[in-house]
LUMDRENMI-406613 format. One record per residue (C-alpha): residue number from 1; chain; x, y, z; residue in three letters. Coordinates in steps of 0.25 Angstrom, whole numbers, always signed. Example, Ala and Ser with C-alpha at 12.3 -4.5 7.8 and 13.67 -1.06 7.14 Angstrom:
REM residues 2
(1,A,(+49,-18,+31),ala)
(2,A,(+55,-4,+29),ser)
REM end
This chain:
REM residues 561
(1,A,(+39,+311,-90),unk)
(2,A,(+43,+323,-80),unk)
(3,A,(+51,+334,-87),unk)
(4,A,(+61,+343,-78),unk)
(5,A,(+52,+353,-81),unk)
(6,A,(+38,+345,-74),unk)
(7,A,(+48,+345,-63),unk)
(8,A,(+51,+360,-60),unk)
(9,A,(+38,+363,-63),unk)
(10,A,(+31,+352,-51),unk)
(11,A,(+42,+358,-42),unk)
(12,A,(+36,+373,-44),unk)
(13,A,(+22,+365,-42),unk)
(14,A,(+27,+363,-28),unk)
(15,A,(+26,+348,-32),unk)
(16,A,(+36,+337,-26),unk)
(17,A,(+46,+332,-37),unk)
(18,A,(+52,+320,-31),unk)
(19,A,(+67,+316,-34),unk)
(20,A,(+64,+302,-38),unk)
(21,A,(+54,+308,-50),unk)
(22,A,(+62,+318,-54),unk)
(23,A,(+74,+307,-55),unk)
(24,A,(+66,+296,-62),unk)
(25,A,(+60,+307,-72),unk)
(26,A,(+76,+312,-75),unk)
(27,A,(+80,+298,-76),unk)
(28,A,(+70,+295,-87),unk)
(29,A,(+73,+308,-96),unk)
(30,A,(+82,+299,-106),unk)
(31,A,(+86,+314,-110),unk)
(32,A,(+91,+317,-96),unk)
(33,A,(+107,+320,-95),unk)
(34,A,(+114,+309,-87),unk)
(35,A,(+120,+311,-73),unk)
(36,A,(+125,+305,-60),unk)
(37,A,(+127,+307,-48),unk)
(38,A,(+139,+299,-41),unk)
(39,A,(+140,+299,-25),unk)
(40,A,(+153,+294,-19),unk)
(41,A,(+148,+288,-5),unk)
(42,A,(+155,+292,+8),unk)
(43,A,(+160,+276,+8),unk)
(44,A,(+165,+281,-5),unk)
(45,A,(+156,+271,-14),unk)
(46,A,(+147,+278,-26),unk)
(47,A,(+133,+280,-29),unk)
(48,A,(+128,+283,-42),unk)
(49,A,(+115,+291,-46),unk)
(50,A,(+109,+295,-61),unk)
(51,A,(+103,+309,-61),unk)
(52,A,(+100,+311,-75),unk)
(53,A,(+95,+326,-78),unk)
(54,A,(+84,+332,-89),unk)
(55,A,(+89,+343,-96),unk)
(56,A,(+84,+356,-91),unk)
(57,A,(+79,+369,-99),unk)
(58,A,(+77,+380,-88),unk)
(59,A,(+84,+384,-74),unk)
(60,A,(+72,+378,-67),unk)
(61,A,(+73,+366,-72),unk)
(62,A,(+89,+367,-69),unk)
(63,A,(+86,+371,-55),unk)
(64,A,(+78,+358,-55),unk)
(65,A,(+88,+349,-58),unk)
(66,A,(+99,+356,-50),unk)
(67,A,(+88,+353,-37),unk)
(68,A,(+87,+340,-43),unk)
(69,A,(+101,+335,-45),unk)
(70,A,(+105,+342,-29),unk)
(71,A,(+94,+333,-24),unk)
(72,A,(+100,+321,-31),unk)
(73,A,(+114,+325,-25),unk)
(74,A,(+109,+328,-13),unk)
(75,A,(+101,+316,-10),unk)
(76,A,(+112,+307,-13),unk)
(77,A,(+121,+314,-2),unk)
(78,A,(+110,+314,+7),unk)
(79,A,(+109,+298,+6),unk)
(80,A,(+122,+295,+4),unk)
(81,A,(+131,+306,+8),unk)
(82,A,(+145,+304,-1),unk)
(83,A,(+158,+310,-4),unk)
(84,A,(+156,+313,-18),unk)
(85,A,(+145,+316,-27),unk)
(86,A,(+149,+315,-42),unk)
(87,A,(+141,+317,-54),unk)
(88,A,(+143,+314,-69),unk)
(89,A,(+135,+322,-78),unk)
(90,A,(+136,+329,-92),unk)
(91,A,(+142,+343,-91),unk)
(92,A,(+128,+349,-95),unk)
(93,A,(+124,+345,-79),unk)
(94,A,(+138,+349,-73),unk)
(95,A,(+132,+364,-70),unk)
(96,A,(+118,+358,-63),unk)
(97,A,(+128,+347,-55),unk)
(98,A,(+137,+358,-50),unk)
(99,A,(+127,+367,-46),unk)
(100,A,(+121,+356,-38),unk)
(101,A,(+134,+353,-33),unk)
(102,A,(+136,+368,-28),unk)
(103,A,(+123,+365,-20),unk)
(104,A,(+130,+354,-9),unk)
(105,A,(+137,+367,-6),unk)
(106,A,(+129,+379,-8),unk)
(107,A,(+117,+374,-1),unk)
(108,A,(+114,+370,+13),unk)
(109,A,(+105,+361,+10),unk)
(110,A,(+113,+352,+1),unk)
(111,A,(+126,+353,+8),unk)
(112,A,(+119,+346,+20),unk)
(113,A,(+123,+332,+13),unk)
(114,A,(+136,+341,+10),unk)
(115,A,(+139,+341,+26),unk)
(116,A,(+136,+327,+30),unk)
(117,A,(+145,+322,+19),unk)
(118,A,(+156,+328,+25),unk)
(119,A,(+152,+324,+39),unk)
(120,A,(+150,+311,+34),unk)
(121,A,(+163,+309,+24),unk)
(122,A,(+172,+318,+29),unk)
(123,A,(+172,+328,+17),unk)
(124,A,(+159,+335,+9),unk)
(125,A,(+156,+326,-4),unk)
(126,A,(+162,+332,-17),unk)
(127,A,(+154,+334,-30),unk)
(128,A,(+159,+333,-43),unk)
(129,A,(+154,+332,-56),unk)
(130,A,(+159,+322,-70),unk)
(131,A,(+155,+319,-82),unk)
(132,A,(+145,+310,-85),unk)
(133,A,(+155,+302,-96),unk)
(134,A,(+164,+299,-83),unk)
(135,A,(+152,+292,-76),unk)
(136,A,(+154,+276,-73),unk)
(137,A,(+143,+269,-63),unk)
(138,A,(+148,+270,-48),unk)
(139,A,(+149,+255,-43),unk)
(140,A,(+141,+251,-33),unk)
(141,A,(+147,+246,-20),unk)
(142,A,(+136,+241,-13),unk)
(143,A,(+139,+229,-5),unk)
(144,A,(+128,+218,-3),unk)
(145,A,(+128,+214,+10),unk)
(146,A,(+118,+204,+18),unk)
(147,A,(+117,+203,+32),unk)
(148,A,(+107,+197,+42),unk)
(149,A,(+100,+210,+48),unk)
(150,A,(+91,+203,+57),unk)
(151,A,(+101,+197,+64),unk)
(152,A,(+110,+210,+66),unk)
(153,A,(+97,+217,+71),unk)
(154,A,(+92,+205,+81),unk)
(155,A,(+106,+206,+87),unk)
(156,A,(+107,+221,+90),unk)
(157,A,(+92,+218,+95),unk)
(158,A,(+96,+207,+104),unk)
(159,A,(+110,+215,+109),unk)
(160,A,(+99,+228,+113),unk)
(161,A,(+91,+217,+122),unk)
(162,A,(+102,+217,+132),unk)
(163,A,(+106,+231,+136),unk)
(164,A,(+103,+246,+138),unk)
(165,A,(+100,+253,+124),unk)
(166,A,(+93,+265,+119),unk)
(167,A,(+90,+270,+106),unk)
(168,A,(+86,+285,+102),unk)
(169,A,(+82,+290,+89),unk)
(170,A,(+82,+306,+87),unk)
(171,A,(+73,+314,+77),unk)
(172,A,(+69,+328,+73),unk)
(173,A,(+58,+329,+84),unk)
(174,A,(+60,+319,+95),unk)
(175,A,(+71,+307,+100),unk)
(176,A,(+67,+294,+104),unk)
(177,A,(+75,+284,+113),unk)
(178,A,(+74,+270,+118),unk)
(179,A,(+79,+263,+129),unk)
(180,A,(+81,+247,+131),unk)
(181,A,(+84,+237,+143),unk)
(182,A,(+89,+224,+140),unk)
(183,A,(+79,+222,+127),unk)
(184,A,(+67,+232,+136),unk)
(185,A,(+63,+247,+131),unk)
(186,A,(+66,+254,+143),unk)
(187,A,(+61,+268,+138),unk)
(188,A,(+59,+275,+125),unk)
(189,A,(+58,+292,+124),unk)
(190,A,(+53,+302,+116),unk)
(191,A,(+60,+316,+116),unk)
(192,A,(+55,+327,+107),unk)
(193,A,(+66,+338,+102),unk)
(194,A,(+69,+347,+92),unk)
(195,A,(+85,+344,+88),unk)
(196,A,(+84,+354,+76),unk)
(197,A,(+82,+366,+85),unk)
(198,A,(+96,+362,+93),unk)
(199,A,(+109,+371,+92),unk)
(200,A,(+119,+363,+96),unk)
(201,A,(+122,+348,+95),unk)
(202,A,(+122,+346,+111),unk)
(203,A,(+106,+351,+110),unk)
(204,A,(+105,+339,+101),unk)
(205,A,(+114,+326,+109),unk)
(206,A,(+108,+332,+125),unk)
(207,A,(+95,+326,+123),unk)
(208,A,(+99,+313,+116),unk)
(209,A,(+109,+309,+127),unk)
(210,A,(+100,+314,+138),unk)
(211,A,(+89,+306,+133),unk)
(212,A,(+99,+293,+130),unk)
(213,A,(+102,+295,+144),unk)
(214,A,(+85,+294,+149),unk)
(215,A,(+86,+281,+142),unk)
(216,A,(+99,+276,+149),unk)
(217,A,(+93,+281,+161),unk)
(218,A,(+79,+274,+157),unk)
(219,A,(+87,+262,+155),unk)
(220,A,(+93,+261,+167),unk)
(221,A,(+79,+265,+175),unk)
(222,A,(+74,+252,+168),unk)
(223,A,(+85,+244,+174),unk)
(224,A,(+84,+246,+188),unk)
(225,A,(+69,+247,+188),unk)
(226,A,(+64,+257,+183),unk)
(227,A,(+67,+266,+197),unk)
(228,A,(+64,+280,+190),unk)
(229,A,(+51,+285,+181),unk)
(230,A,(+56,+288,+168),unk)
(231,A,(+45,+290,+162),unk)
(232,A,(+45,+306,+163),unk)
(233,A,(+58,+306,+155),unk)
(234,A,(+53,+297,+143),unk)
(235,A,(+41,+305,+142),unk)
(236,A,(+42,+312,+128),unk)
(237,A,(+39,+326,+133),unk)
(238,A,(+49,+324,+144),unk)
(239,A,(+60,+336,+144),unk)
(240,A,(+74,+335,+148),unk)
(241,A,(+75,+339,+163),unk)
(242,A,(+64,+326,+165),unk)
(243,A,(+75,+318,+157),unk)
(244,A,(+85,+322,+164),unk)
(245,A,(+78,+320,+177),unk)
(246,A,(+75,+306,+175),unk)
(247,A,(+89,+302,+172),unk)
(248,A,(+94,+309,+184),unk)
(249,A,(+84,+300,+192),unk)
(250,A,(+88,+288,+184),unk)
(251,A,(+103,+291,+188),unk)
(252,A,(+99,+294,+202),unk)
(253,A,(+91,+282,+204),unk)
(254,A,(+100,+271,+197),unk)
(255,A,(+115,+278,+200),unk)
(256,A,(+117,+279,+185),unk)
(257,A,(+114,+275,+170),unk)
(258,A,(+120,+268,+163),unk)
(259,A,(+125,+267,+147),unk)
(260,A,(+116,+261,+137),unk)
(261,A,(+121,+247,+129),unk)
(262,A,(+118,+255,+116),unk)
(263,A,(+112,+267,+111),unk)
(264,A,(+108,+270,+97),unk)
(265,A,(+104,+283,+92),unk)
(266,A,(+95,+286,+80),unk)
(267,A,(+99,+300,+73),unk)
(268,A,(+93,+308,+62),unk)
(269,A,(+107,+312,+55),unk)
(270,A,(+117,+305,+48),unk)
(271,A,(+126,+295,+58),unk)
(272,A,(+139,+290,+54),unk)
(273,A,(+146,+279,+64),unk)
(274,A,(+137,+285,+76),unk)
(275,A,(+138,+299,+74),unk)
(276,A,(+127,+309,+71),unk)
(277,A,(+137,+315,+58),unk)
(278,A,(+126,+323,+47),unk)
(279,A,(+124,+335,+53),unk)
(280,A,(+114,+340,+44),unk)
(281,A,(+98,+335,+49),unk)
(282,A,(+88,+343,+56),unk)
(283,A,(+92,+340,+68),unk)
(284,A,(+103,+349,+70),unk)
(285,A,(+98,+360,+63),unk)
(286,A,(+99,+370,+72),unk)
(287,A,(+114,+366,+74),unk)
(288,A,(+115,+371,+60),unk)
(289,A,(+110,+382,+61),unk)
(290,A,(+115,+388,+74),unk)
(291,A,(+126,+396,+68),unk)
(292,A,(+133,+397,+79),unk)
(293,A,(+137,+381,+81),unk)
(294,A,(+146,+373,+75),unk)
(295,A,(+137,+365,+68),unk)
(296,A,(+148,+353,+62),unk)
(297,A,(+155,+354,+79),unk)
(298,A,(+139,+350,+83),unk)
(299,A,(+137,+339,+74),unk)
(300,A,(+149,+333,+80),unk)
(301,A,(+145,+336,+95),unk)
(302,A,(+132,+328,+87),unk)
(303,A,(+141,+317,+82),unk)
(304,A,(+145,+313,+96),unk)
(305,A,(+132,+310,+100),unk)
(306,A,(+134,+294,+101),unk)
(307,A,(+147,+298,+108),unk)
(308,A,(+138,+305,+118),unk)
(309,A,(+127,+293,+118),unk)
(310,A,(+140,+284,+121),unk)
(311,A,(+139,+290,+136),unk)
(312,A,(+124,+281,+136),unk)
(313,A,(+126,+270,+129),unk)
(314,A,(+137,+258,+126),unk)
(315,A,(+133,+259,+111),unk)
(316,A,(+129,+271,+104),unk)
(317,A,(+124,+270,+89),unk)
(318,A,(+119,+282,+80),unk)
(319,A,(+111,+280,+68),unk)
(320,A,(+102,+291,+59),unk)
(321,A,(+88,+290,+61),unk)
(322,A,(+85,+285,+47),unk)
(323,A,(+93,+271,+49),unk)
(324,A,(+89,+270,+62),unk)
(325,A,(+74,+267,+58),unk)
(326,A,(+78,+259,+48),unk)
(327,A,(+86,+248,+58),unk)
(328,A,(+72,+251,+66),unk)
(329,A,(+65,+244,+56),unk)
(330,A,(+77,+234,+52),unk)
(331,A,(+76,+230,+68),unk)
(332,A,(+61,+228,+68),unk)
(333,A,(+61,+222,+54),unk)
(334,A,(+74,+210,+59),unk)
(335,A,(+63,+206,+70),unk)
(336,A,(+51,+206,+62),unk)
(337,A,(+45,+193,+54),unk)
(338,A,(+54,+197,+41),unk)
(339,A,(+64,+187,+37),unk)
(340,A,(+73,+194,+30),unk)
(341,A,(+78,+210,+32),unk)
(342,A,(+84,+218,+21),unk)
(343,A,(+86,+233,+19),unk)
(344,A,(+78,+241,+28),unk)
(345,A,(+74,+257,+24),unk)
(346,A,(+66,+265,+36),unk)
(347,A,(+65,+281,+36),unk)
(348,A,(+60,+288,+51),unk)
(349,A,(+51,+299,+48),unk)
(350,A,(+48,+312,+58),unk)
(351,A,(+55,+323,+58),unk)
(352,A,(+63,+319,+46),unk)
(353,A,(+66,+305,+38),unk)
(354,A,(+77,+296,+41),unk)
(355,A,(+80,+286,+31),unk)
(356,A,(+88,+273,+35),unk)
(357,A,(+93,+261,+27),unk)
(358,A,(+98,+247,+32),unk)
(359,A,(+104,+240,+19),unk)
(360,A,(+101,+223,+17),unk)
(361,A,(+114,+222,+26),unk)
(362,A,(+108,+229,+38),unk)
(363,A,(+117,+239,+36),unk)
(364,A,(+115,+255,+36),unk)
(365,A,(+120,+262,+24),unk)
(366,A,(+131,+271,+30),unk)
(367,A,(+122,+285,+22),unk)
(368,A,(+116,+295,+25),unk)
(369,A,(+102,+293,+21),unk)
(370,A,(+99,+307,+23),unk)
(371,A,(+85,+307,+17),unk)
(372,A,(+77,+316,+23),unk)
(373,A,(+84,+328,+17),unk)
(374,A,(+84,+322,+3),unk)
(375,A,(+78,+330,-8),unk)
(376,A,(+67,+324,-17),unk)
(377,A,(+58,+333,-19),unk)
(378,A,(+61,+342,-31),unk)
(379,A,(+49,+350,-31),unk)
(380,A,(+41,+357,-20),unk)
(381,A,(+48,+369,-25),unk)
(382,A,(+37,+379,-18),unk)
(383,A,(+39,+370,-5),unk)
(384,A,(+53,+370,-4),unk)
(385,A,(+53,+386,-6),unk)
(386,A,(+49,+387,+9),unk)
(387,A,(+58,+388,+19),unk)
(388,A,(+61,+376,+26),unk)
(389,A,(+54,+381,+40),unk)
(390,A,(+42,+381,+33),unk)
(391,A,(+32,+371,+36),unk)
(392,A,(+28,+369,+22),unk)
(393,A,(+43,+370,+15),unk)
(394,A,(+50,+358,+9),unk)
(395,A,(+63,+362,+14),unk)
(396,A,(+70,+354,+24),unk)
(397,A,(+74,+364,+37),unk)
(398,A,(+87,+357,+37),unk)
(399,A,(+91,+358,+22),unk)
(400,A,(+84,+369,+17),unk)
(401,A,(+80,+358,+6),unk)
(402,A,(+66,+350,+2),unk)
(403,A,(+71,+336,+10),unk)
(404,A,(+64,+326,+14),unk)
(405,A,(+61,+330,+29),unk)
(406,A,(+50,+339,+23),unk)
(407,A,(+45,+329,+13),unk)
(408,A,(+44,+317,+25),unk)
(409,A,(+46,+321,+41),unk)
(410,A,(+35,+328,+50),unk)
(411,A,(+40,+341,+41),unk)
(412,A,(+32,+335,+30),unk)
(413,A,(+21,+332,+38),unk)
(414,A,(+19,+345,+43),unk)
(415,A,(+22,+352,+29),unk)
(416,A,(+11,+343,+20),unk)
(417,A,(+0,+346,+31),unk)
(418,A,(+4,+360,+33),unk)
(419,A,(+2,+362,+15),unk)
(420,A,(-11,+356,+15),unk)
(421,A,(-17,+358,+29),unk)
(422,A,(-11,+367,+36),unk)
(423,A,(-22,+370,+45),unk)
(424,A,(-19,+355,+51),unk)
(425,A,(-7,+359,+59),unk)
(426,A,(-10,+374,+62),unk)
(427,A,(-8,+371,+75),unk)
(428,A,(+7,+366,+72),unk)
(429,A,(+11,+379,+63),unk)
(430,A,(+18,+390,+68),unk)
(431,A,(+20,+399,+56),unk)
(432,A,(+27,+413,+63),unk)
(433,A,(+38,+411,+55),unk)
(434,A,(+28,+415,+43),unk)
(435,A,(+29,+400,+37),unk)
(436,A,(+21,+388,+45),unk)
(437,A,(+31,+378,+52),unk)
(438,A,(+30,+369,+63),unk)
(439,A,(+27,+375,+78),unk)
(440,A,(+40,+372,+87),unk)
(441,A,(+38,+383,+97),unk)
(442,A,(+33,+382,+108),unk)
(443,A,(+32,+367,+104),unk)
(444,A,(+39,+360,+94),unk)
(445,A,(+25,+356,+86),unk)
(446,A,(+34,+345,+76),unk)
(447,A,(+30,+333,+81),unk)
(448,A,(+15,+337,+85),unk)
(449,A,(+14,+342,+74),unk)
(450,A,(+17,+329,+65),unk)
(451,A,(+9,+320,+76),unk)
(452,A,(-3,+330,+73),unk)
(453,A,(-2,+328,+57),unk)
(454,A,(-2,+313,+59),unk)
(455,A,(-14,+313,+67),unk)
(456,A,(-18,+321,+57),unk)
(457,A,(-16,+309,+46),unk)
(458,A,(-21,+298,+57),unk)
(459,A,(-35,+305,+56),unk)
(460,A,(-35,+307,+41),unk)
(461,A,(-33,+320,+40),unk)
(462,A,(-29,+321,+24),unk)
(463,A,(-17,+332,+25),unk)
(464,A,(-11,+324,+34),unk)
(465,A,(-13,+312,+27),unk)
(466,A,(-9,+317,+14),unk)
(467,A,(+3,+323,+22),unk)
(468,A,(+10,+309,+25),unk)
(469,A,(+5,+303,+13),unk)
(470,A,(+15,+312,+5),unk)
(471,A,(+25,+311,+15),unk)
(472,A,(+25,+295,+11),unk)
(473,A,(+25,+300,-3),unk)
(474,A,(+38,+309,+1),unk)
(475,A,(+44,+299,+8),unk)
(476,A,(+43,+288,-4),unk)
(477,A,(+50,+298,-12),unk)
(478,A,(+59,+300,-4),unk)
(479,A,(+63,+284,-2),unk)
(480,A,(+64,+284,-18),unk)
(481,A,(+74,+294,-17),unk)
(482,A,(+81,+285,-7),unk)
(483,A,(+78,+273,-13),unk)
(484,A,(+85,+280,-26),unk)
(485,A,(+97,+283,-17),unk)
(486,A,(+101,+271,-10),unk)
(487,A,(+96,+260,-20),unk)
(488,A,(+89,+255,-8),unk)
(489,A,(+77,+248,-13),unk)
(490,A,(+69,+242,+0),unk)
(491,A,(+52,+242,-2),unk)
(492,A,(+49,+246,+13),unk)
(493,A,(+53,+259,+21),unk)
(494,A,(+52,+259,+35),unk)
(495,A,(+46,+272,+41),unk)
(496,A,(+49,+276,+57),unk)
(497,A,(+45,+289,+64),unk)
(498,A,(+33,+297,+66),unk)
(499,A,(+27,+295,+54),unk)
(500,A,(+27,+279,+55),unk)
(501,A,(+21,+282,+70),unk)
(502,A,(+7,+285,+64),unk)
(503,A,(+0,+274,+56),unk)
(504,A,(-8,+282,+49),unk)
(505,A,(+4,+292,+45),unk)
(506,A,(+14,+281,+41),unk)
(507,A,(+1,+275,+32),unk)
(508,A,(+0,+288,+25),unk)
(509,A,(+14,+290,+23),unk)
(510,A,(+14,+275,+16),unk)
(511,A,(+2,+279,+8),unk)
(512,A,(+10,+291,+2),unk)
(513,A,(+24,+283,+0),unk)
(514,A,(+17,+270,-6),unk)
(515,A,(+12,+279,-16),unk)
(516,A,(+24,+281,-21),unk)
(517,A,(+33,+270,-16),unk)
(518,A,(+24,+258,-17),unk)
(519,A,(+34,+247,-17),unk)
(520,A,(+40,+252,-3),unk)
(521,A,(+32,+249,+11),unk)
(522,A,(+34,+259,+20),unk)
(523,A,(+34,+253,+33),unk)
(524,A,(+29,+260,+46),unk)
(525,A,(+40,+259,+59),unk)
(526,A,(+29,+257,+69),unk)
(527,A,(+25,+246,+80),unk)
(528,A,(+24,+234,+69),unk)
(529,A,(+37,+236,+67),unk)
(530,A,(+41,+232,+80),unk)
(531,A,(+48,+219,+81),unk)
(532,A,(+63,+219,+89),unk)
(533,A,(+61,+220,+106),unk)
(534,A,(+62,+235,+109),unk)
(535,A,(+53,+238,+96),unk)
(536,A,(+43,+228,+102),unk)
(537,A,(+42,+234,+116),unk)
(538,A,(+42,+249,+109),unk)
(539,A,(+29,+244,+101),unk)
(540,A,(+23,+240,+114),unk)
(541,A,(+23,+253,+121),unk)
(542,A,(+11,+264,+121),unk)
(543,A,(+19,+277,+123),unk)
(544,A,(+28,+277,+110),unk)
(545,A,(+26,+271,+96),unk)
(546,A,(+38,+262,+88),unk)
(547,A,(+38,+271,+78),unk)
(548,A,(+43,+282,+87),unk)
(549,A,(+54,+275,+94),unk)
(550,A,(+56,+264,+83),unk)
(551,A,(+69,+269,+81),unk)
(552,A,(+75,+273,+94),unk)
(553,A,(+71,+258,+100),unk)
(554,A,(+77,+252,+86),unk)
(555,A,(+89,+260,+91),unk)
(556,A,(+91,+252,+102),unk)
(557,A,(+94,+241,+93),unk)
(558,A,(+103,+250,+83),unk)
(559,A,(+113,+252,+94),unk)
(560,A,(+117,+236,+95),unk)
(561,A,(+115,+235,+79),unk)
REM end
């Protein structure tokens, strides 16, 4: 068995430790002392979780820990959120509990779950520690509930036949939109960006709303006949006077536009009751780090975004990206030949991971699911010394810390080619910042850059190959961390975005997560999945694929669900 030693010495190896080993490993040292780690939920219920800890014999060793039991803490407010985080311990672990404490305050990167607490609750989480003789199990309040899920989905899919409705689903690179008539897909559009570079929230709601509006305006084009050529305007490298122009004529031509029946929204940040309430993704970034706006004002300008869609639409509904794929996939799965529907887990993988979760009752967990910032590599010590600009670092640019997003988005992609080949994507690097980074001048090089490496795979090329082989290794790690977290025990996980586009990529992906998770299927979001109406008549067409706009058409029916 794995000593706390083997540990520290792999992580100066540069070798990945995964949380899950080192917990399995502490968790069998029968000389281990005993501790757990209590969370008080926002709805005010209890979550227990044992983190027994080896003894330690040097500061490194220590240091180790205090990463350790940080990233169990951490983890836990990143899924959960919660107003309290108690633990019980004997007084020999008080010192290395407080110092990890002092952390949620001290560093940025921690106190990121610090902030959307308090936006969420109300008040930032408090932390306390007790003694391990005072410890009594937290009850379980998990209700059992049944539901027929089909039914509900089949409904909101029948209301979305009759109508006007659009869906759009926002990412790191790009947002994708739908548009539907009476039960037809009117129009579907692809519009590249770069929200992470924006200064102000306004930079970041224009061209949502503008672009809601080309899909009200292609809606009501559609109507009368088709009288104006929209095609200009859905093309992907369309710019904005061309959108604008087209909804001009559109208004021109037909005296007007009118409001959508619903509109749903996919968003990559935490929403609570239709607001966009987290605050702390990538994609406002630069807010944060423009000194001179008031950065918590712009996240409320950013919060009233479905008021402002409410000038389009009858309906408006806001959900994160992560559950938004995940009723992608309960949709397709309710008019699929299965005969019975249970809990359904989907993650979208591009820029970053989004994680979604629909229980056995068809309902979504009110959590944060915050994953693709959770912590469980331990190692990589010489990795995670580089700073996070680098394209070789570990270090997520939003947290300053080694999550997820650089184990599993495009950021991976680029990173595992760039350490064993990097001569493969030259043409991509810009390194005059003396470290080699993705080119975003004069052309932001992200998404070439990714559809390069998977074509790359899609020949055989080995780097790339091996490089999305390991990302299905990370991304099995990091569904055992989840799986730990939640309790949520479901053997398939379905997988949406870029990286379920190419069939080769998605096999590669599998290849590497089987090897660690065999008892879980993953499941590609692509054209077999296909099954309600609109997701029929997406399959159908040449210019676009299912797995790029799976999500914005299951949107559509999110907003009557």
């Amino acid at each position: 068995m794995k000593k706390l030693s083997d540990f520290v010495s792999s992580a100066k190896r540069d070798e990945h430790i995964w949380i899950t080993d080192i917990r399995k490993t502490f968790a069998a040292d029968n000389s281990a002392a005993k501790s757990v780690i209590r969370l008080q939920k926002l709805d005010g219920s209890f979550a227990d979780f044992a983190c027994p800890l080896p003894r330690w014999n040097c500061d490194e060793e220590y240091a180790f820990l205090l990463d350790y039991v940080s990233s169990r803490i951490y983890n836990i407010l990143s899924v959960f959120s919660g107003k309290s985080i108690t633990v019980f311990c004997g007084t020999e672990l008080n010192g290395l509990f407080e110092e990890a404490f002092s952390r949620f305050y001290s560093n940025s990167g921690y106190k990121k779950v610090i902030n959307i607490a308090r936006r969420l609750g109300g008040a930032e989480p408090s932390f306390a520690l007790r003694s391990l003789s005072e410890y009594l199990p937290a009850e379980d309040r998990r209700e059992t509930r049944s539901a027929d899920i089909a039914a509900r989905v089949k409904a909101a899919v029948e209301n979305v036949s009759k109508g006007t409705y659009c869906g759009i689903d926002v990412g790191g690179t790009d947002i994708k939109l739908a548009a539907s008539l009476n039960g037809k897909l009117v129009a579907v559009k692809e519009y590249d960006w770069n929200p992470a570079g924006f200064t102000r929230a306004e930079m970041i709601k224009t061209p949502i709303l503008l672009l809601a509006e080309l899909m009200a305006a292609c809606v009501e084009n559609e109507r009368v006949g088709n009288v104006v050529d929209m095609s200009p305007a859905l093309n992907v490298h369309a710019d904005r006077k061309t959108v604008e122009r087209a909804i001009r004529e559109v208004k021109a031509r037909i005296g007007g536009i009118g409001k959508f029946n619903g509109l749903a929204l996919s968003f990559p940040d935490i929403v609570t009751d239709n607001r966009i309430l987290g605050g702390e993704t990538p994609k406002t970034a630069g807010i944060r780090s423009d000194p001179s706006a008031d950065y918590e004002a712009e996240l409320i300008s950013l919060s009233k975004l479905n008021e402002e869609l409410g000038a389009l639409a009858d309906k408006v509904r806001v959900i994160n990206d992560g559950p938004m794929a995940t009723f992608s996939a309960l949709s397709e799965l309710a008019y699929s030949e299965k005969s019975e529907i249970g809990a359904v887990i989907a993650h979208s993988l591009g820029t970053d991971l989004g994680t979604g979760w629909i229980d056995s009752s068809g309902e979504m967990p009110q959590i944060p699911l915050e994953c693709y910032d959770l912590l469980f590599d331990l190692g990589s010590s010489v990795s995670k010394s580089l700073p996070p600009d680098d394209m070789r670092s570990l270090k997520n640019e939003n947290s300053g810390m080694a999550g997820a997003r650089r184990y599993l988005g495009q950021a991976a992609a680029y990173r595992l080619v760039y350490l064993s080949a990097p001569e493969l994507i030259a043409d991509f690097v810009d390194g005059s910042q003396g470290f080699p980074a993705v080119r975003m001048t004069p052309t932001d090089m992200r998404k070439p850059c990714l559809a390069y490496i998977m074509k790359l795979a899609s020949e055989k090329n080995t780097a790339a190959e091996a490089a999305f082989r390991q990302v299905g290794i990370n991304l099995a790690e990091i569904t055992a961390e989840i799986e730990y977290l939640t309790g949520a025990r479901i053997d398939n996980r379905w997988l949406f975005g870029r990286f379920a586009k190419d069939k080769r990529c998605f096999e590669l992906i599998s290849e590497g997560f089987s090897s660690v998770l065999p008892e879980i299927k993953l499941i590609a979001a692509d054209d077999d999945m296909a099954s309600t109406p609109l997701m029929r008549q997406l399959s159908e067409r040449e210019d676009v694929t299912v797995a790029q706009f799976a999500q914005a058409v299951s949107a559509l029916y999110y907003a009557e669900y």
